[in-house]
C-alpha positions in Angstrom: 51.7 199.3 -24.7 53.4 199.2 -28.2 52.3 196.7 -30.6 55.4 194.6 -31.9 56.5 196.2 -35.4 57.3 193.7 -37.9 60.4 192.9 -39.3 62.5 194.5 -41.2 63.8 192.1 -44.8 66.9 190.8 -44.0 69.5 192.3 -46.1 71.2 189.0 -46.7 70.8 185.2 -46.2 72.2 184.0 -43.1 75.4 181.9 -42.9 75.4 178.1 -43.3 77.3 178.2 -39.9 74.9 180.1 -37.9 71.6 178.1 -39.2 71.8 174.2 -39.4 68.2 173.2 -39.0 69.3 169.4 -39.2 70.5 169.6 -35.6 68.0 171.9 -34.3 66.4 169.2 -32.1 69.2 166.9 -31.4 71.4 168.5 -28.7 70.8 170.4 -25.4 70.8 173.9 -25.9 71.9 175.8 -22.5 74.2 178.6 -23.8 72.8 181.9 -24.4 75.1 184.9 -25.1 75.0 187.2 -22.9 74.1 189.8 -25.7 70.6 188.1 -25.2 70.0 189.8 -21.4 69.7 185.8 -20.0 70.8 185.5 -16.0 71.4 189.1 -16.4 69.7 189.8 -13.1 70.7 188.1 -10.0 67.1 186.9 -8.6 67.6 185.4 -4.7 66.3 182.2 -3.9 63.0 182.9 -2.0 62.9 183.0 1.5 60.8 179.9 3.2 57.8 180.0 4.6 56.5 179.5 8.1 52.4 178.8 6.5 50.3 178.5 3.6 48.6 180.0 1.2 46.1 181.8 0.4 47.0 181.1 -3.2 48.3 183.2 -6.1 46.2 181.9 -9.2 48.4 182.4 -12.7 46.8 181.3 -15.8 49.5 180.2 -18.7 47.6 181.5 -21.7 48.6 182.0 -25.2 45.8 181.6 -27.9 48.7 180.0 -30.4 49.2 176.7 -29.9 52.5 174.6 -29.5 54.5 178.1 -27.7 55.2 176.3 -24.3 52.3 176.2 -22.0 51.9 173.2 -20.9 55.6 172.2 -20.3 56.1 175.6 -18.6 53.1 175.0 -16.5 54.9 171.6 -15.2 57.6 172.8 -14.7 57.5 176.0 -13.4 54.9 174.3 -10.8 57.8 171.4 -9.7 60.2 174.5 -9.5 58.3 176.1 -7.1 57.5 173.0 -5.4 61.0 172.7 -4.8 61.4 176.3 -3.5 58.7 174.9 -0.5 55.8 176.0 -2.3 52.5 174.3 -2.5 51.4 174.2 -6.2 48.1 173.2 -7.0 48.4 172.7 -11.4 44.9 173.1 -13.3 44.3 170.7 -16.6 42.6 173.6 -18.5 42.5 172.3 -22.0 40.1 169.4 -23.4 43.1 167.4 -24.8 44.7 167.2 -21.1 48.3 167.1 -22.0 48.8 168.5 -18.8 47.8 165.4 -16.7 49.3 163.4 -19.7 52.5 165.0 -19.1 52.4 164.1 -15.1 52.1 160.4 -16.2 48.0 160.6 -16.0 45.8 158.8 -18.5 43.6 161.1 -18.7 41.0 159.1 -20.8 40.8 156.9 -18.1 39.8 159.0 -15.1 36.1 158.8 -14.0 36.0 162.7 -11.9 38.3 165.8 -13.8 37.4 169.0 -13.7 34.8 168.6 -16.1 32.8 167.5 -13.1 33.8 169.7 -10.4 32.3 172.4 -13.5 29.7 170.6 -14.0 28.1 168.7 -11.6 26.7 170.6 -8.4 27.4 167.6 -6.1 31.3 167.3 -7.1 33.6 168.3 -4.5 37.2 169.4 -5.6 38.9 166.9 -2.9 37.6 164.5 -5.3 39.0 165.2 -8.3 42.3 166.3 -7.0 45.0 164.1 -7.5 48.6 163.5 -6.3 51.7 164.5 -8.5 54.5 162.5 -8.1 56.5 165.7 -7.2 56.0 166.2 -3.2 54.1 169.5 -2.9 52.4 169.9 -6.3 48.8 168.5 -7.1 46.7 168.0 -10.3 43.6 168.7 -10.9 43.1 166.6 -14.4 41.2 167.1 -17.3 40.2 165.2 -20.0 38.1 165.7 -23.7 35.1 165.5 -21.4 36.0 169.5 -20.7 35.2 170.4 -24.3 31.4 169.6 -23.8 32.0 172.3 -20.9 31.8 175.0 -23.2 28.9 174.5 -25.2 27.2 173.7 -21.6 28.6 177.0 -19.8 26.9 179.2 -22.4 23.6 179.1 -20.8 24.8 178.9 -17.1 24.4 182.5 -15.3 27.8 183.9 -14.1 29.4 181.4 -16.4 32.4 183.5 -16.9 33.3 182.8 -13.4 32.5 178.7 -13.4 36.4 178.3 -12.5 36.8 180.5 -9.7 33.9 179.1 -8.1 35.5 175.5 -8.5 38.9 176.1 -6.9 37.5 179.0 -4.2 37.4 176.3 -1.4 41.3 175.5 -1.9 42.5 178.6 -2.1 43.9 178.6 1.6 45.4 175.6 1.0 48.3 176.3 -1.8 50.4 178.6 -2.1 50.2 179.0 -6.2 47.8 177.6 -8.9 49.2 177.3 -12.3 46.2 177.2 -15.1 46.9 175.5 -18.2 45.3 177.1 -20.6 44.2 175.7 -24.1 45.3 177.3 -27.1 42.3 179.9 -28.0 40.5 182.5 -26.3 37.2 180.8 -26.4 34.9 180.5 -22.6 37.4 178.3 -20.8 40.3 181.1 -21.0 38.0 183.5 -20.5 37.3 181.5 -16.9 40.4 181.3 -16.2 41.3 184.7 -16.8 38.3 185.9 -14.8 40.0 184.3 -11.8 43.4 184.8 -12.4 45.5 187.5 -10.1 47.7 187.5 -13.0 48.8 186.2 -16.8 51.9 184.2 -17.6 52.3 184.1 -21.5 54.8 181.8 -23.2 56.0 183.2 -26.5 57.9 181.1 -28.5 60.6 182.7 -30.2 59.0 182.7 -33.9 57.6 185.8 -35.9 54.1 184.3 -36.4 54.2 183.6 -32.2 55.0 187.4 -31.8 52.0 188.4 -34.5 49.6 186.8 -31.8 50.2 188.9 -29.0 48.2 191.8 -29.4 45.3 189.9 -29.9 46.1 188.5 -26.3 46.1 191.6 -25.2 43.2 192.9 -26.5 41.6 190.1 -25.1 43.3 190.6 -22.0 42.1 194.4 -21.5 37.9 193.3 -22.2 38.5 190.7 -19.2 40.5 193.9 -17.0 37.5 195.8 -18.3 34.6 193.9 -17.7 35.4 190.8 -15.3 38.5 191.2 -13.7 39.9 194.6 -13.2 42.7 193.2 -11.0 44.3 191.1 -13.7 47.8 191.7 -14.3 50.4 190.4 -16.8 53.0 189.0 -14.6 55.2 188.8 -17.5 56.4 187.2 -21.0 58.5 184.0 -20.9 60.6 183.2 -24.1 60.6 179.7 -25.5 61.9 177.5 -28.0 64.8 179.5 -27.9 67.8 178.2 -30.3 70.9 180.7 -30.2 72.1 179.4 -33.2 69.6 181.1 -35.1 69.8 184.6 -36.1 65.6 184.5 -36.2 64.8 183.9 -32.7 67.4 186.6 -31.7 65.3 188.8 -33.8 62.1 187.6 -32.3 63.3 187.9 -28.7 65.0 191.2 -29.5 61.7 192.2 -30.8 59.9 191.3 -27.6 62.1 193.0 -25.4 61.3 196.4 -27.7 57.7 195.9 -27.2 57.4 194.8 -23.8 60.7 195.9 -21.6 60.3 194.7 -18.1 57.7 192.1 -18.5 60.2 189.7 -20.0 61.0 187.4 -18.0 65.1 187.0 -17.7 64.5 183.4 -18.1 64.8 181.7 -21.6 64.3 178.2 -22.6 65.9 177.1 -25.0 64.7 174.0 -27.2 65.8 170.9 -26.0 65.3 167.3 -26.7 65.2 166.8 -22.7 61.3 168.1 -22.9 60.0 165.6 -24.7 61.9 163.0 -22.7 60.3 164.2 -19.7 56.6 164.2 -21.3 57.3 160.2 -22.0 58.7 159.7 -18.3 55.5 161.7 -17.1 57.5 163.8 -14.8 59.1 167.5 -14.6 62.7 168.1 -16.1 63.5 169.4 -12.6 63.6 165.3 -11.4 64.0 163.9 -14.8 67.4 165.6 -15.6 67.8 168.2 -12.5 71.3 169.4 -13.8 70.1 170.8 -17.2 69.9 173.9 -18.2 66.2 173.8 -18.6 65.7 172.8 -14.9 68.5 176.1 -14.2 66.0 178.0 -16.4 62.7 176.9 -15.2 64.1 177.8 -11.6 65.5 180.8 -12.3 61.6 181.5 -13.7 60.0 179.9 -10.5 62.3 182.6 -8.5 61.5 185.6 -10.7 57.8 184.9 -10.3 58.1 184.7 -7.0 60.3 187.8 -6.7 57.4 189.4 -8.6 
């Protein structure tokens, strides 16, 4: 797989009409030319289903942080949710912004995943928890999963503490999401080791692109080593503003490198995403008419289409 080249100077400064970083945040971006490929493809809504599982596991990984993860995990989950899906989502960083965006306090919970790690007594029906979208769980985390780490180091098979955890729920779900935390320390490493495939979130920003072959490098020692059946399922684009020529160039740069495992779905930045991680719910029921709801579905069908 080609390694993304790096960019080329720009031959001139970009107009004051095509860049106006004052705005950047302050109004819903849903247009996308369609120079850009977006809704290009025409992905069906997926057929429903007469039973259940067992589950496709997909971790969201990216060792840079702020790209997407989290907010992609949510809502990509409560998009397939709503396509009849049983999500199960996985709180797979120590700060547990996940379960904080789902309206959890997450420094208040007595049993996260820490325990079900940790503790051989913990049983996962314990620690799951109800989402307040119908069809899609949580399993919560909290800072407690940071001591995890240190602790796994002298476990045997401790590359595989994860899939152990969530082996007696497989039947159960249809997909598990795993939020990853920003590095490629043990706990990625777990969660690639049990992962059918990778989603990665690439925020649409040169020093987001640089990143990526690390991932991959990282990705082909767990394909060599742990988990030869690991796949990348595909690149999603984020922070996406079309008013800029830079993340034009950065997507356009993507698609060079990687082709077909870019997703068709884009989202855009949006003050709607912040909204939602106040409210504690998915965009998909705090504003369902946006255009990151369209996009996040359009994402839930091509992963399913997959």
């Amino acid at each position: 797989m080609d390694t993304p080249r790096p960019f080329a100077p720009r031959p001139e400064p970009l107009d004051e009409d095509r860049y106006d970083d004052h705005d950047e945040q302050d109004t819903e971006l849903d247009e996308v030319p369609e120079s850009m490929g977006r809704h290009r493809l025409k992905v069906p809504d997926p057929a429903p289903l007469t039973e259940h599982g067992p589950a496709r596991v997909i971790a969201v990984a990216n060792q840079k942080g702020g790209v997407g993860k989290t907010t992609s995990t949510i809502n990509l989950g409560a998009a397939l949710a709503e396509y009849g899906r049983r999500v199960l989502l996985v709180d797979f960083d120590p700060q547990g912004a996940l379960s904080v965006g789902l309206g959890v306090q997450a420094h208040e919970l007595d049993t996260t995943i820490y325990n079900l790690l940790m503790e051989r007594g913990a049983e996962i029906d314990e620690v799951i928890r109800k989402t307040n979208v119908p069809g899609m769980d949580l399993l919560p985390s909290n800072i407690d999963l940071s001591a995890a780490e240190v602790q796994l180091v002298t476990e045997v098979g401790r590359e595989q503490a994860l899939g152990r955890a969530i082996k007696p729920v497989l039947d159960r779900y249809d997909v598990i999401l795993i939020d990853c935390q920003p590095s490629l320390g043990l706990l990625t490493i777990n969660a690639l080791a049990c992962a059918d495939s990778i989603l990665i979130p690439l925020a649409c920003e040169f020093f987001s692109l640089r990143g990526v072959a690390l991932l991959m490098d990282t990705i082909e020692k767990v394909q060599q080593r742990l988990n030869p059946d690991l796949t990348i399922l595909g690149i999603l684009a984020t922070m996406f503003d079309p008013r800029t020529l830079h993340t034009k160039e950065v997507r356009q740069r993507v698609l060079e490198a990687f082709g077909d495992l870019v997703f068709e779905a884009v989202i855009n930045r949006t003050v709607r995403f912040p909204e939602t991680t106040v409210a504690g719910e998915p965009i998909t029921t705090w504003a369902p008419g946006s255009g990151g709801a369209e996009s996040y579905r359009l994402l839930a069908r091509e992963v399913l289409h997959r």
